[in-house]
Every structure is written in structure tokens, then in C-alpha cells.
Backbone as CSV, one residue per row, in Angstrom:
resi,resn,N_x,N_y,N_z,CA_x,CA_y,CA_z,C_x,C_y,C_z
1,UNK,-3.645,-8.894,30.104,-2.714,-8.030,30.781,-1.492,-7.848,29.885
2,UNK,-1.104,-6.537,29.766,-0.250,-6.430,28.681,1.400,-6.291,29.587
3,UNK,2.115,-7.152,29.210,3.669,-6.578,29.286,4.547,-5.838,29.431
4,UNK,4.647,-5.031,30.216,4.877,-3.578,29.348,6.532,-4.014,29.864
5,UNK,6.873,-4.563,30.168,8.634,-4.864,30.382,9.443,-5.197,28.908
6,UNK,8.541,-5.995,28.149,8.811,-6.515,26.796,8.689,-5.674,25.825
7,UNK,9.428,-4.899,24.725,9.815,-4.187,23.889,9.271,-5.254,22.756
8,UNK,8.004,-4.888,21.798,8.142,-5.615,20.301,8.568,-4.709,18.897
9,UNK,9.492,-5.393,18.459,10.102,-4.390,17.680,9.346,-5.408,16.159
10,UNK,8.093,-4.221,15.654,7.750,-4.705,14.639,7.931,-5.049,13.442
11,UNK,8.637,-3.768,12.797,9.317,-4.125,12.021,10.193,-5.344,11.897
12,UNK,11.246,-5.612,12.636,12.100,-6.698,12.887,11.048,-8.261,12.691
13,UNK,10.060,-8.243,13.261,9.292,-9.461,13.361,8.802,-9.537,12.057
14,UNK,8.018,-8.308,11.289,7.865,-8.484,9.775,8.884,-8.934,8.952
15,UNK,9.816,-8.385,9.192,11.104,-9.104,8.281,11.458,-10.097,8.248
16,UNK,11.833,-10.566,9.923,11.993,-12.270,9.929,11.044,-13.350,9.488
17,UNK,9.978,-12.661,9.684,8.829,-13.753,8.979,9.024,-14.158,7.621
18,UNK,9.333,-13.081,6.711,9.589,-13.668,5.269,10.025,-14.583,5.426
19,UNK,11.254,-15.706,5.780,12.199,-16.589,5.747,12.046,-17.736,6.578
20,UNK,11.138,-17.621,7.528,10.507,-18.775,8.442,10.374,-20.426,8.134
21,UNK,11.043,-21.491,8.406,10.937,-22.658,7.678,9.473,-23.453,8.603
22,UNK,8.765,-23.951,7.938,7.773,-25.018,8.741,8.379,-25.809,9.572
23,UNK,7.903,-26.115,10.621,8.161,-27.480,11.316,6.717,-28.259,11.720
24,UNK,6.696,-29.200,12.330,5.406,-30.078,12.606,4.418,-29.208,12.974
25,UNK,3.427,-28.693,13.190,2.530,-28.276,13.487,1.491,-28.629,14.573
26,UNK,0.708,-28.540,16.151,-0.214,-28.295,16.663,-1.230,-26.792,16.568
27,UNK,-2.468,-27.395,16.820,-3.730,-26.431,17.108,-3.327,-26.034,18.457
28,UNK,-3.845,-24.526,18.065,-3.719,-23.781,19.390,-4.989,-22.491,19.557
29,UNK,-6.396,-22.521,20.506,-7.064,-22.011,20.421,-7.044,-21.008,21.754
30,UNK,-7.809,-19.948,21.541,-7.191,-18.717,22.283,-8.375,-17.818,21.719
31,UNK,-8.812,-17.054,22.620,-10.039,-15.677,22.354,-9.204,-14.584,22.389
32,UNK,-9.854,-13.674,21.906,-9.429,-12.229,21.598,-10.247,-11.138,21.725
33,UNK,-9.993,-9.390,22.530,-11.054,-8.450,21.710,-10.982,-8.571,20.377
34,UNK,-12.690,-8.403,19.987,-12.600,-8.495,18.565,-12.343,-7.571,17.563
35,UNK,-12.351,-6.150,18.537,-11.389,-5.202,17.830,-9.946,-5.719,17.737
36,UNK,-9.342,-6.241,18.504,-8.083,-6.273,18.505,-7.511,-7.570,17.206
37,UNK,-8.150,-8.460,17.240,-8.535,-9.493,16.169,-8.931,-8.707,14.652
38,UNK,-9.607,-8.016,14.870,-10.132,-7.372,13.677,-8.766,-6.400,12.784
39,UNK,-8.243,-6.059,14.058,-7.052,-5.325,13.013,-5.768,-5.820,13.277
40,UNK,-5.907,-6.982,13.724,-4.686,-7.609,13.352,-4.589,-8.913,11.889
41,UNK,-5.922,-9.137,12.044,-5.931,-9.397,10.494,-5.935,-8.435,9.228
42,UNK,-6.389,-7.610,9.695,-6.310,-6.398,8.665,-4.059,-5.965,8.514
43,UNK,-3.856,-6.140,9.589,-2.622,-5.845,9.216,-1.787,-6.660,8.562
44,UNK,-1.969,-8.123,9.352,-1.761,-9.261,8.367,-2.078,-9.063,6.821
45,UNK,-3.317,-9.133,6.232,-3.484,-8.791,4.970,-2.468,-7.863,4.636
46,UNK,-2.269,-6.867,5.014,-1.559,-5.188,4.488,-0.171,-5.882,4.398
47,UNK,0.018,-6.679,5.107,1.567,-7.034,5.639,2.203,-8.453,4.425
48,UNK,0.890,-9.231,4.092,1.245,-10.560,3.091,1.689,-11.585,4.398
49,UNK,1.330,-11.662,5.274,1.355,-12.606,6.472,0.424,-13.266,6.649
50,UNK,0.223,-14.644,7.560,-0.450,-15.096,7.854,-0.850,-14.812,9.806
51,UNK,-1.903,-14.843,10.324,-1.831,-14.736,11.433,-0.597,-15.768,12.359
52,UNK,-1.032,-17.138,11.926,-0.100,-18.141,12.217,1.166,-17.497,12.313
53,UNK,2.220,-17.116,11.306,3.394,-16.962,11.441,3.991,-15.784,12.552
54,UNK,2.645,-14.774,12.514,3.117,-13.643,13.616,3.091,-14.248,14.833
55,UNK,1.683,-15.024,14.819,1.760,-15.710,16.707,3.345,-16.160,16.524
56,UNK,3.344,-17.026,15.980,4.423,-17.639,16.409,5.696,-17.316,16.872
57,UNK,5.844,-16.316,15.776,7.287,-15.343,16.150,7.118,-14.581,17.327
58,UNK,6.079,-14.070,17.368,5.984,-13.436,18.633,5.916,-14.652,20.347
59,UNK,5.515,-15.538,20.191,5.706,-16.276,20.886,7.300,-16.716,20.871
60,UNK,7.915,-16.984,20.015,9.561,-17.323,19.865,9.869,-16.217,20.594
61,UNK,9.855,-15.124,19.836,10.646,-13.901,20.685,10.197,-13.605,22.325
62,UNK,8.970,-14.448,22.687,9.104,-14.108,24.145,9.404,-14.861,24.655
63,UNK,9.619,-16.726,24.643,10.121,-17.510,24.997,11.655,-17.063,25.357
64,UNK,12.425,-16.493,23.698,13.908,-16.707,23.819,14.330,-17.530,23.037
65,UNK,14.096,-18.006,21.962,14.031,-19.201,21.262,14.426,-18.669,19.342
């Protein structure tokens, strides 16, 4: 079910990712359409991202964090 109250401003999330510091790390498993999987790695690649760092930010930015 998609959000539609929440605004993702992409650009902005590509940018902040460059600069991202590590912290401890957990596994986190989760299904997907596999179209939707399929081109979000494809954008990743296009982008020099890792999937990891987008979840994450995108999870930060909906937390509030």
C-alpha cells in the first residue's frame, strides 16, 4: 500500500547518500514486485548506490530521524 501523504524528494535522497557514515549493522529481509526490484536495482547501478543505503535513507526520512 503506497503512501500517498508522504512526498519523496529523489533527488535530495541521491545526494544525501553520497556522505552517509556506517553504523553497526542488522539483516533485514522483505519481498518485493519483481518488477519493482528489478528497476530499482537498475537505478541503483545508474545512480553508483547501493540498494542498502537507499532503504535506509528512505526509511530515516520516514521515521524522522
Amino acid at each position: 500500500m503506497a503512501n500517498k501523504s508522504r512526498s519523496v524528494n529523489r533527488k535530495k535522497i541521491l545526494s544525501e547518500l553520497k556522505s552517509e557514515q556506517e553504523a553497526e549493522r542488522k539483516n533485514v529481509t522483505f519481498s518485493l514486485p519483481k518488477g519493482l526490484l528489478d528497476q530499482f536495482k537498475k537505478d541503483c547501478v545508474k545512480n553508483s548506490l547501493t540498494m542498502n543505503k537507499v532503504v535506509q535513507k528512505l526509511i530515516e526520512d520516514y521515521m524522522g530521524v
